[in-house]
N, C-alpha and C positions, 0 to 999 in steps of 0.2 A: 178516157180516150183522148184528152185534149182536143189539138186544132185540127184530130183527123177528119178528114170531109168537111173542115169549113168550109173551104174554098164554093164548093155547091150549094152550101148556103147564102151567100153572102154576093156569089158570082155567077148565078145557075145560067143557063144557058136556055134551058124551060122550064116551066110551072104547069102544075095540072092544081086546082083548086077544086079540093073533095068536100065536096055541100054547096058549091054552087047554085046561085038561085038567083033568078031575074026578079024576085020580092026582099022585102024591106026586111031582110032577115040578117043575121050572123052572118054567113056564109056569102049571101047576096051583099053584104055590105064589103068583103076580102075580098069577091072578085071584082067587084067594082074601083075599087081599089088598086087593084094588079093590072086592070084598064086603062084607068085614067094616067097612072103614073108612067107610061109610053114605054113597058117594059118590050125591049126590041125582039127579045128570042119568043120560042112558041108556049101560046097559053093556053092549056084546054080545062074545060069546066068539066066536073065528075058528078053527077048525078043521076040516078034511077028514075027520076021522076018525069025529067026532059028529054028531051033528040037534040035540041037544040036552043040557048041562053046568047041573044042577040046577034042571032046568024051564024055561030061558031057550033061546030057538032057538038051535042053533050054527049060525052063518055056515059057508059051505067056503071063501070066501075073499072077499079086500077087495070086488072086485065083487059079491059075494053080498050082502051089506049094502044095506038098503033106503036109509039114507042116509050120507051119507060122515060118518063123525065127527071131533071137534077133534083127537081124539088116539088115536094107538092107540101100543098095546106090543108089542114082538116079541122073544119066545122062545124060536125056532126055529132049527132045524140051520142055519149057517154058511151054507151055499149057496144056501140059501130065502130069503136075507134080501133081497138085490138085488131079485128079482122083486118081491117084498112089497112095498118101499119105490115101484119104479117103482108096481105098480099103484094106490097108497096115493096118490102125487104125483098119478096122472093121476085119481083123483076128487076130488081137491081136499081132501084131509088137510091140518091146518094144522099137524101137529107127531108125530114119534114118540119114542119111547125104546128105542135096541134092546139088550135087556140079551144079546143072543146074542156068544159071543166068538171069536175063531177065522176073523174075518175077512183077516187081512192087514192088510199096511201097502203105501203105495207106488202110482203106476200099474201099472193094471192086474190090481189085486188084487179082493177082492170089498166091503170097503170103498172102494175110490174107483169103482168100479161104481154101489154103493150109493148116493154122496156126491153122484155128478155126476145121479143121477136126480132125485135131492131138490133138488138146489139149481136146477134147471133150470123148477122146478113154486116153488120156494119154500116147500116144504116143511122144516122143520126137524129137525136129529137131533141127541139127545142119548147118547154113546157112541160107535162099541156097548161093550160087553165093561164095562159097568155095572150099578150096582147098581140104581140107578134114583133115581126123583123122590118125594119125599111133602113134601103141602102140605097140610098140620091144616085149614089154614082154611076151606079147603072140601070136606075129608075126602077127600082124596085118599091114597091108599098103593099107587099104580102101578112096587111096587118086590119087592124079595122078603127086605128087611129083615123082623126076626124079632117088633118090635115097632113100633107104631102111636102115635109120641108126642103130646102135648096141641100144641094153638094155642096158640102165643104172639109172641115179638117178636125172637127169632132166624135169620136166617137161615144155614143151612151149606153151602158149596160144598168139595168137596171132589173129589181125583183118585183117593181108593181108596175102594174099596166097603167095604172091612172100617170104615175108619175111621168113614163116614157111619152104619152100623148101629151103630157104636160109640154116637157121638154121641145116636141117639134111644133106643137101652134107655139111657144117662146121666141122659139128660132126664128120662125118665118117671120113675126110682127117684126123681128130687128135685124134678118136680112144674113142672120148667121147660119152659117149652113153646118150639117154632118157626116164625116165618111161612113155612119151606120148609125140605127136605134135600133136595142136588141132589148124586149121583154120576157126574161129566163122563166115566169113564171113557177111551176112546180121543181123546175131544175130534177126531172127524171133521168137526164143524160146532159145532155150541155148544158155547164155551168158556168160561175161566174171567173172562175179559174179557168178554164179553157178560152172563155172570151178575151181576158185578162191577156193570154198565151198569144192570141191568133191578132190581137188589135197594137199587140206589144207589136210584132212584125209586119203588120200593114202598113204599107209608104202611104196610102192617102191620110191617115190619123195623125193628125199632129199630138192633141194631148186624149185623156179617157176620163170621162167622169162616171161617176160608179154611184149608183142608188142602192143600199145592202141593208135587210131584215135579218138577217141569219145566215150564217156561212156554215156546207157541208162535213164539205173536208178542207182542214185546218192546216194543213200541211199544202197538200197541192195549193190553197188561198197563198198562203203567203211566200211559196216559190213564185208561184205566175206574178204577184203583186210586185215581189222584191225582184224580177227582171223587168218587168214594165216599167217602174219608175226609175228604172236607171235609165233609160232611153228617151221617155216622155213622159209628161205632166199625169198623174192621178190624181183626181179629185175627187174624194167620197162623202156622201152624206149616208150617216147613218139613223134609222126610227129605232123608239124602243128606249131610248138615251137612258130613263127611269125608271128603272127594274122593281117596283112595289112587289114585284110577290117574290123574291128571290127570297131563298131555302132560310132560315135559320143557319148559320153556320157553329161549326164547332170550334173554334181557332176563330183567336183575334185577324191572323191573317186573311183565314179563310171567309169571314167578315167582312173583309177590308176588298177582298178582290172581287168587289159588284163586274157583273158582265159588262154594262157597258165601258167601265173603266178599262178593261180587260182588251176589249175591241179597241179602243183608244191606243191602247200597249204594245197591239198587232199591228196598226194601222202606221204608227211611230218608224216602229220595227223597219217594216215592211218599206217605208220613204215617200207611202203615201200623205197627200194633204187633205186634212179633214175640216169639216166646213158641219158647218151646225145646223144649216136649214134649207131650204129650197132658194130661198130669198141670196142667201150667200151662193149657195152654188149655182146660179143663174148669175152673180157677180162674177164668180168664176170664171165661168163659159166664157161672158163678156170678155176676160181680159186673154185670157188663152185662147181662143178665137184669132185673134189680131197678135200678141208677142209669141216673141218666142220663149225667153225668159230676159231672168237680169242675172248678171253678175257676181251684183250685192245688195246692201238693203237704204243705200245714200240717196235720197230722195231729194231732188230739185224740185222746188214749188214755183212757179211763175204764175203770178195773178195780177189784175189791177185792181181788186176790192183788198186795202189789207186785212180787215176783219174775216173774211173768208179765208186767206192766208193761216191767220194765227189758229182757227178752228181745224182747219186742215191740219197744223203742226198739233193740235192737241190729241185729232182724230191718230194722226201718227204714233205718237207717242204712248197713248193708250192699246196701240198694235202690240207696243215693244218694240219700236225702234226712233230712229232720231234722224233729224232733218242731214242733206249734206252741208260741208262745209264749201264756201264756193276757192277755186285756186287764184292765187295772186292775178295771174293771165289774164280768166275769167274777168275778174272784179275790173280791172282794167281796162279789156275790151266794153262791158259796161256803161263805165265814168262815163266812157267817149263816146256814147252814143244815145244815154238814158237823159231825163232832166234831172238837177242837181237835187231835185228832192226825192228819187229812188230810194228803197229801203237802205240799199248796199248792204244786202244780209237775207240768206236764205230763209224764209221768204221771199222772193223776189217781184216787188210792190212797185210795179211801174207806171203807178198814178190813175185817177179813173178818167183819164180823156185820153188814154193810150189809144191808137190805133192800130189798124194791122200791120204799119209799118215797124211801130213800135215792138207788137210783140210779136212777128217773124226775127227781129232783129236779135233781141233776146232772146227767145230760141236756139238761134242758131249759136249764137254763146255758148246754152246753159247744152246742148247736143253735144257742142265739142269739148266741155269741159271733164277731165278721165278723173275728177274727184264726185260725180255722179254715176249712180249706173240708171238711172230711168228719169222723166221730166212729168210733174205730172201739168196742166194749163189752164188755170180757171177763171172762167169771163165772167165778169159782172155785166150785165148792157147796160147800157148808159145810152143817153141822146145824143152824144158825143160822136157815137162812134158807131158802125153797121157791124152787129155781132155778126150775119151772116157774112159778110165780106170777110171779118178777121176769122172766122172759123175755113174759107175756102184758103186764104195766104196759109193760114197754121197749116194745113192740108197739103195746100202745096210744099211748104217745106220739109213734110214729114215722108213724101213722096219720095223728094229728092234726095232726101238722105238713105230711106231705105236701096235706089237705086247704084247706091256709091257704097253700101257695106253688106259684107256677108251677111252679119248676124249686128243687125241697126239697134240703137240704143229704141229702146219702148217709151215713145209719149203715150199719156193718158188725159183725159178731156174730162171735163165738167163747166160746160156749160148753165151758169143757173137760171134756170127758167125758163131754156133753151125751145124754138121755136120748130114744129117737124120740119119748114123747110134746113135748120140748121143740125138737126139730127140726121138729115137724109143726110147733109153732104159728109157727116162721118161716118155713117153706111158705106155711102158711094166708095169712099177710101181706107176701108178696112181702119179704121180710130178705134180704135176704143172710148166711148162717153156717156160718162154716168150723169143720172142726175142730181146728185151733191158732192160736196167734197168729202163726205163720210163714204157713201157709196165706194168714189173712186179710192180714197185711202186703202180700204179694204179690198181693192182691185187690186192695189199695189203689193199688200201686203201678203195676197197670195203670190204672187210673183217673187217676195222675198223671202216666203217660209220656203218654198221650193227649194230657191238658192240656198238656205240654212240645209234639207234636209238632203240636198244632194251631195252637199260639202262632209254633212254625214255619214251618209254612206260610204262616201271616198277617204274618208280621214284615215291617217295612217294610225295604228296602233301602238299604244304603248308596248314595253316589252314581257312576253310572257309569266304570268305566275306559275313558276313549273313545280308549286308543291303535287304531289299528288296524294291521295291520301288512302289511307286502309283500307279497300274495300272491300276485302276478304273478312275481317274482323265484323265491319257492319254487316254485313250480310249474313256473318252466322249469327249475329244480335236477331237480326229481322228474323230468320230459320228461327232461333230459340223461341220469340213471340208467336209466328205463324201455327207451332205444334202444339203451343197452351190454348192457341184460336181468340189471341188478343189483336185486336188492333191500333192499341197506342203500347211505345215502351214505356216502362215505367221509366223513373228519374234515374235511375243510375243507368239503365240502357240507354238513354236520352244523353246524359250527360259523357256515355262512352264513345257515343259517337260522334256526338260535337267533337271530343277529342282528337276522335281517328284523324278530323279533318281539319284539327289548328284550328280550332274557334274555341275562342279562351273564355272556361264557364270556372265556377266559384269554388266546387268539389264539393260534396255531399257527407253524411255520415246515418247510418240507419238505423234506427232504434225501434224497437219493439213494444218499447212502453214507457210507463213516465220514469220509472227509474233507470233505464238503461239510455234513454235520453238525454238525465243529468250528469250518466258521465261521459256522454259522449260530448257532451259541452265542456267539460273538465279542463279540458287541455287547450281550448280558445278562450278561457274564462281568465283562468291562470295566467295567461299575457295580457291580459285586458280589453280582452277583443267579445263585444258584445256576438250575438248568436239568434239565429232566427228560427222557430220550431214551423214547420208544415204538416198538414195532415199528408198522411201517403195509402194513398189509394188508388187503384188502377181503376177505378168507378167513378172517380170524381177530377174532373179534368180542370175546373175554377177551382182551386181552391178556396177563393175569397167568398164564394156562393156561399159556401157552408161555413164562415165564419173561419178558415181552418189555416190562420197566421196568427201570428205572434213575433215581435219585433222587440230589435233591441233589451235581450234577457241578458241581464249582468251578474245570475248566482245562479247557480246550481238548485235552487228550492223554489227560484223562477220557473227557470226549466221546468220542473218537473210538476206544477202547478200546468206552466201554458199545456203541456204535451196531455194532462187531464182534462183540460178545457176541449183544447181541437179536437181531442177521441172524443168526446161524449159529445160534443156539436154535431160531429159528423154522423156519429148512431140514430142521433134525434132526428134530423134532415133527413138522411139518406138512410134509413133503418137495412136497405136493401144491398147498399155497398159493401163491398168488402175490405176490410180495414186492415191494412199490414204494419198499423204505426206510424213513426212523427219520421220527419228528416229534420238533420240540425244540419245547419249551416252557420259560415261565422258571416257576422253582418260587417258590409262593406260600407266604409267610410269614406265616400267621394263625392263633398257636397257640392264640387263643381262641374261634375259630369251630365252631360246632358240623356235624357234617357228615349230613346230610340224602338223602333219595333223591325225585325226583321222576320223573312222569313219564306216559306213557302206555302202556295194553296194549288190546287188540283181545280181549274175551268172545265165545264163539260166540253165544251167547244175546242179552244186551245190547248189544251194540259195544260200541263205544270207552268204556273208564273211566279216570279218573284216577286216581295211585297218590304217595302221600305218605307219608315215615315217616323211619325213626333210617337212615343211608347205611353207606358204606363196604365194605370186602370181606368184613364177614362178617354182612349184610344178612340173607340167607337165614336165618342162625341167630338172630341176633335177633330176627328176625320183627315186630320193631313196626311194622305198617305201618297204613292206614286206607285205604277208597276210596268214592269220589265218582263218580257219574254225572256228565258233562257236559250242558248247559254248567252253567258254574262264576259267580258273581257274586264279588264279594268277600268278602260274608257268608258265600256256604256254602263258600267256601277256607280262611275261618279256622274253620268248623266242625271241616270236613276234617284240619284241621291240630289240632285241639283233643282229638281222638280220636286219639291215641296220645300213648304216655309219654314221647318225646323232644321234647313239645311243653313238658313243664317246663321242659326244659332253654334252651329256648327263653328264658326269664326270667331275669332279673338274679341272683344269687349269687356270696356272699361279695362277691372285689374282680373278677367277670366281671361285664361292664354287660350289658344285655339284648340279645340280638338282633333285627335286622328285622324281626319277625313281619308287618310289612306289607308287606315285600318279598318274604318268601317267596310269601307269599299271591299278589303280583300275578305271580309266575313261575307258580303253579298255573291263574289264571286264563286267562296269554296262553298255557297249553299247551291248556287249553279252545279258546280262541280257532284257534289253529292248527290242531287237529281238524275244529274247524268248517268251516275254511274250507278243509282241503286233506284229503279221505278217501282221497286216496290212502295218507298216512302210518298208518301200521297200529302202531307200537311206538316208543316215546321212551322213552330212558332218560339221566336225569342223578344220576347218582353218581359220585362224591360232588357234593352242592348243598350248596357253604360257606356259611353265615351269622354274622353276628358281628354288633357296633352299627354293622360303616362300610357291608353289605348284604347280598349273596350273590353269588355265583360260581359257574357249573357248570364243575368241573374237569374232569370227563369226559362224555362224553355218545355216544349213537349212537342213531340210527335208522333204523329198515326201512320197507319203503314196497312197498305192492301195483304188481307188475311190470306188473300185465294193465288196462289200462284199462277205465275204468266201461264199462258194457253199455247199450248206450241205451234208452233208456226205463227206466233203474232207478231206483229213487224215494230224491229227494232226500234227502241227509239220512242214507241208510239206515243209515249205522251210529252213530246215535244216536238211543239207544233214547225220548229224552225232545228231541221236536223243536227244535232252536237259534232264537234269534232269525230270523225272516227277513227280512236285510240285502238279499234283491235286490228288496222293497216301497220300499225309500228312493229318491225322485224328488223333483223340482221339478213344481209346477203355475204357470199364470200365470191369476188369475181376468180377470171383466170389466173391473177395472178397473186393468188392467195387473200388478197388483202381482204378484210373484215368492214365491210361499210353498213352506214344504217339507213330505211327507206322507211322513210311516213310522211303521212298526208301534209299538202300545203297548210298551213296558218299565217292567218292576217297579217299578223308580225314578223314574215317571214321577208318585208321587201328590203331591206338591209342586204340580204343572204342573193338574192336577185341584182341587188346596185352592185356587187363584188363578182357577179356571176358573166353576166354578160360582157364584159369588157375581155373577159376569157374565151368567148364565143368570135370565131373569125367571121368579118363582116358575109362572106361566101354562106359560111354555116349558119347564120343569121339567113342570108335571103333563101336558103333551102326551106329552111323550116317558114317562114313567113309569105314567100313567095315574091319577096321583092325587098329591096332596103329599106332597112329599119332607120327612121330618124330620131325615131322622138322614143329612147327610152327611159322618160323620167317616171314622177310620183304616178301620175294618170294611167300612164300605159300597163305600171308593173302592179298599180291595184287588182286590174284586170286580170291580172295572173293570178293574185293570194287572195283578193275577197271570193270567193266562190260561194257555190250555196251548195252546200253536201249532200243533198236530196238531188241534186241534178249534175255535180261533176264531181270530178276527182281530179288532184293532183300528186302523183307520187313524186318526193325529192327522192334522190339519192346522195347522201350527207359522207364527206371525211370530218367525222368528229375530231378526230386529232386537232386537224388548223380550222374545223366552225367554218368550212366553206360545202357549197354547194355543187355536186360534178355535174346533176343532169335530172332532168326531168320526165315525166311523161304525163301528160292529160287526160280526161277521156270527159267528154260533154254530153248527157243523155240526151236525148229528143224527149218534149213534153210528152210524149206518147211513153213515155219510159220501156223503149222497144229495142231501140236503135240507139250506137254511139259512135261519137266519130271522134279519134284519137288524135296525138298531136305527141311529139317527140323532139327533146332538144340536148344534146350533150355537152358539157364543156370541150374545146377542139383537143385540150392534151388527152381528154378524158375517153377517147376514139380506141378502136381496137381492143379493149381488157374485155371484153363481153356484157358492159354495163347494159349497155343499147337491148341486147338480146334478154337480158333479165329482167329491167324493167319494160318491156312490151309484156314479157310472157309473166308478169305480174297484174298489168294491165290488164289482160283475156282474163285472168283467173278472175280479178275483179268484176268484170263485163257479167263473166258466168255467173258468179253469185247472187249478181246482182238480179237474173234474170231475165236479161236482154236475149235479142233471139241474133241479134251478127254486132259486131262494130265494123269501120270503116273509114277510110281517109283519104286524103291525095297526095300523090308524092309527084315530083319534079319529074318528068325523062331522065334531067340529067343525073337524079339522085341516084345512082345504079347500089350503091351501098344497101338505102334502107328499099329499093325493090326487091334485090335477091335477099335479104332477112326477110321481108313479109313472105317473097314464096318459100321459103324453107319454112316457116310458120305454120304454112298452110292456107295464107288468103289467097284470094282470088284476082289475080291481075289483068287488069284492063284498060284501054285509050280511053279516057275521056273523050266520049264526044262532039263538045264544045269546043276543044280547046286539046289540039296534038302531044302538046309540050306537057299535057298533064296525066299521070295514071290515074285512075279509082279501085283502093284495094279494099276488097273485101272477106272480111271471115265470117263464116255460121258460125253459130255457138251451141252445143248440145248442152240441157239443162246438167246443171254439176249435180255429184252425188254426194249424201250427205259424210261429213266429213270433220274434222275438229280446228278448219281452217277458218279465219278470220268469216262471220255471218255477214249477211246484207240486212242493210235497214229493212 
């Protein structure tokens, strides 16, 4: 249900607390709590047992309440909770919190009792078996945390109650306040993707730090995650880091992709920043608190200990990043004001009898210098000079600046040794100050991965890999498997399908026995190309388990010896396996190639991830792997690939020339690709994946594949946690006037096609569709348009292939509620009158329909009188805004669509 009814959560208007008790209890502890925190609307206490809990009537129960309130709390025994919640739903409660625990899990338990009463009224629940909720801002503390922290610009979600009460006694010791602390507890109904949804859009939230054991749903997690962190700071710690009892896998891959790495992969994905422990994410808070962000990762150090200086530059460095350089300007202004024995080099070492005058002075230098984006200022005290005095000047000049810019360059403080009256005074002034220069480093350095990870998400795309590959072929492979009731192909369906999709394998030959083995070596023997026998058995998935290789065979009476040896290894081992004979292969001579593992593994959690890293048999122990959500572009394969240490190897050295680092990459992409297109396949594994300068090669390979076919009506896509392109939107239309165009979904790479577009758009036709003049249509704006997230919107182009331009568009944005959409419409101006407009709207609804939404919706201009009469001929529903004369609001119902053999919804 997403952010429906948060608003009563978070904003209620009143509270009724069911288990109220004037004793030292549970309940007695939440209402004392909802007290003291000076919650201004009405608060009634719910209990059978009282009249009345410190002069206030006591209700006996929900019905007893003279009127239903926005929100109540529940308390009470395990088995009182269901009834409570039904009669809460049926007077029209907009939200509870049930911190009672002891529910169950499952049908039929007293939580899903609970659940299906609530959701049937649309009542909300947060829990149960939580800490609860407090939200400063309107003094709320409907929790039974032990302290009541300030208002401020933090929000915390969080899955353990200890850790949320952590969080707010943190707060208050250091004077940081939060626009909400939410303990999701059991997450029976509001989760942590709905919080994610509702805190993304709350003006008082500056950034969100997130506490996560386990995430539900994989899909809804990483839409809510990947809109929030394009708007504001996420920060997540997650427990669990060290998965010891994780399954056995079958596949090197499938080995390789431990959960929590996996969460790591989402977390990446998604543009959140991850943070290792409580200790860091309380640094966090610290810095995000007080900045807003940075720019980049140029860090200005101003200190008078140089020795503190150069540990700071190490602390930095070992972040990943590197000191700034200071500008000519800078170093000058400087000269002219520091003593002649200044470092004159970042570091910037202004002697240990500096005073405040000294380091405001500097300051204000290293503030205006644009070859930094943040300062960090670290005081040694000395007898020389009143740390508290230079810490009030530094304060005051950070003051002053922030007064004079939007968006002010971020100081960061460390004081070493620092005194609380000198702590207060960077309380007093929103500073950020840690207590070392390692602390602060890592203040900054969240500030800089940020800037890295937003730059990510925004980067423009390389340009399309438009192979597409077989998947009619794969798929009667999988069909052929599914009716024997296998679940791996064998090598030659493995090696068919690599092919469908341009991944370049070695080719195969099958033999039966040892003499049909020798001659199938015959004809690679005969060039002088050695040959490698394998056992082949759809039972035995290592070959190397069972002894069952053989390498470099240079005769024919080799052969036919090795192909003796693997059969009878294999009978002795695995007496139970079924033996279908040797595979001959010619062995490949490329002793410069570096050998790689690619592949795919099936997460219970996320689905399908991709799995890249250093190959060979002793994979596992190396451990150098990295992984990637699907789908994959080029760009985030070579990300993928960039994150582990046998990406060096990847490069030129000594007399080795470089490897295909672009071939690799387009093997990770088309295994993306292949996912996408075929879920049956559940695990790929290619090890060893050769690369060298002449390409790559997968010498081995195997994969499994879901025996049981999809379940109908199960949703598209499903095991891909971050929705794929949707390829079954691509069609032809033919407008009025004959002509043949083509319509499908935006892609990332498509903002080229949009820099060509808009200058075709009359500035008129611009402020129609936008509602005001457009100034700024560069990189920023037009990402906006092509990153989407396909789980939540759609863009249809309409393309003249001919001349590779773009005539016109249509949008349609879901509400997290996945209920509602509200549309958006732009033409090129020549591109007016052919009926384009009219075809893609009425492409649009057919979309909306499938998708399951129950209306979409929009605004149109008064003066737009064009796309008003299209929407009423449509059939929507037109209306005055309002708020605002100058505006309509049109709306259409949607009646569920009938089934059909039209493009499905996820």
């Amino acid at each position: 249900m997403s952010i429906y009814g948060l608003n009563r959560l978070f904003a209620p208007q009143s509270i009724a607390v069911v288990g109220a008790s004037p004793n030292a209890s549970l309940g007695g502890a939440v209402y004392a709590n909802v007290l003291a925190a000076g919650f201004p609307g009405r608060i009634d206490p719910v209990n059978p047992k009282y009249r009345e809990i410190d002069g206030r009537r006591c209700a006996s129960s929900i019905d007893d309440l003279d009127a239903a309130p926005d929100l109540i709390v529940v308390a009470t025994p395990a088995a009182s909770v269901p009834p409570i919640i039904e009669a809460a739903a049926a007077r029209g409660v907009g939200a509870a919190i049930v911190i009672s625990s002891g529910l169950g899990h499952g049908e039929g338990s007293l939580a899903d009792r609970m659940h299906r009463a609530a959701r049937a009224r649309g009542l909300r629940i947060v829990g149960p078996n939580c800490l609860g909720v407090i939200a400063p801002p309107v003094n709320l503390n409907a929790s039974f945390a032990a302290a009541m922290p300030h208002s401020g610009a933090l929000a915390v979600i969080s899955q353990s109650g200890a850790i949320a009460a952590a969080m707010a006694e943190w707060g208050l010791r250091r004077d940081i306040g939060f626009s909400a602390i939410a303990s999701v507890g059991d997450q029976m109904d509001v989760d942590v993707g709905d919080l994610l949804d509702f805190f993304a859009l709350d003006r008082r939230t500056q950034a969100i730090l997130l506490y996560v054991e386990s995430i539900k749903d994989s899909r809804k997690f990483m839409s809510a995650a990947r809109a929030a962190a394009r708007v504001k700071p996420v920060v997540v710690v997650k427990s669990g880091r060290h998965d010891e009892g994780r399954r056995a896998a079958a596949t090197h891959t499938g080995a390789l992709a431990g959960s929590d790495a996996v969460y790591d992969a989402a977390f990446r994905r998604a543009g959140l920043l991850r943070v290792q422990d409580m200790a860091e994410l309380f640094a966090a808070a610290q810095t995000l608190a007080h900045c807003r962000g940075v720019e980049g990762s140029r860090l200005a150090i101003l200190t008078n200990g140089g020795g503190f200086g150069v540990l700071a530059v190490d602390s930095l460095v070992d972040q990943g990043f590197r000191p700034a350089s200071l500008s000519t300007e800078t170093m000058a202004r400087l000269d002219a004001a520091l003593p002649p024995m200044w470092s004159r080099a970042n570091p910037v070492d202004i002697i240990g009898d500096a005073d405040a005058a000294r380091f405001t002075t500097a300051l204000e230098a290293l503030i205006g210098d644009p070859q930094n984006d943040a300062v960090l200022i670290l005081d040694v005290q000395t007898a020389l000079a009143s740390s508290l005095g230079t810490a009030k000047a530094v304060c005051d000049v950070i003051t002053a600046d922030r007064s004079r810019r939007f968006n002010p360059k971020p100081v960061l403080t460390s004081w070493i040794g620092a005194a609380e009256e000198v702590e207060a005074v960077f309380r007093a002034a929103h500073v950020p100050h840690y207590a070392s220069e390692v602390e602060a480093i890592r203040g900054f350095a969240h500030l800089a991965r940020r800037a890295d990870l937003l730059q990510s998400l925004m980067a423009r795309p390389a340009a399309p890999d438009d192979f597409r590959g077989d998947e009619q072929a794969v798929r009667a492979i999988v069909e052929t498997a599914r009716r024997d009731g296998r679940d791996w192909l064998d090598p030659f369906e493995t090696d068919a399908v690599l092919s469908a999709y341009g991944i370049p394998t070695v080719g195969l030959r099958k033999a039966a026995d040892p003499q049909a083995a020798a001659e199938a070596a015959r004809a690679f023997i005969g060039q002088g190309q050695p040959v490698a026998v394998k056992i082949l058995s759809r039972d035995i998935q290592h070959k190397s388990d069972v002894d069952g290789v053989r390498l470099s065979l240079t005769s024919e009476a080799d052969v036919r010896a090795a192909a003796e040896a693997v059969i009878a290894n294999a009978r002795r081992l695995r007496p139970r396996a079924r033996i279908d004979g040797v595979l001959v292969q010619p062995m490949i001579t490329r002793p410069r190639a570096r050998e790689l593992i690619a592949g795919l593994a099936r997460d219970p959690t996320f689905g399908t991830v991709v799995v890249f890293g250093h190959g060979g048999v002793a994979v596992e122990i190396v451990k150098d792997k990295a992984i990637a959500l699907p789908p994959l572009d080029t760009a985030r394969a070579l990300e993928l690939i960039a994150r582990t240490r046998i990406s060096r190897l990847l490069d030129a050295y000594r007399n080795v020339p470089a490897a295909r680092r672009d071939l690799v990459a387009m093997v990770l992409v088309r295994l993306s690709q292949l996912a996408a297109d075929l879920p049956e396949i559940l695990e790929i594994d290619l090890n060893p994946l050769l690369a060298d300068d002449a390409g790559v090669l997968a010498l081995d390979a195997r994969i499994s594949i879901d025996p049981v076919p999809s379940r109908p009506g199960q949703r598209h896509h499903a095991h891909f946690a971050i929705r794929p392109y949707p390829k079954e939107w691509e069609q032809s239309i033919t407008l009025q006037d004959g002509r043949r165009i083509a319509v499908r979904p935006v892609r990332p790479e498509d903002e080229s096609l949009y820099e060509a577009f808009f200058p075709k758009v009359s500035p008129d036709d611009l402020r129609l569709r936008f509602f005001g003049p457009v100034k700024d249509l560069g990189h920023a704006f037009i990402a906006r348009l092509t990153q989407i997230d396909y789980g939540r919107s759609i863009a249809l182009l309409a393309l003249d292939e001919s001349a590779n331009a773009m005539m016109g568009a249509v949008r349609l944005h879901v509400d997290p509620n996945h209920e509602t959409g509200e549309y958006a419409i732009l033409l090129r101006s020549d591109c007016k009158g052919i009926g384009l407009g009219w075809a893609l709207m009425e492409l649009i609804i057919d979309y909306a329909r499938k998708e399951g939404l129950s209306r979409i919706h929009g605004q149109v201009l008064r003066e737009n009188t064009t796309m008003l009469t299209m929407c009423r001929e449509l059939g929507f529903d037109v209306r005055e805004d309002r708020e605002d004369r100058n505006v309509f609001v049109v709306t259409l119902g949607l009646a569920p669509s009938a089934p059909s053999s039209a493009p499905a919804p996820a």
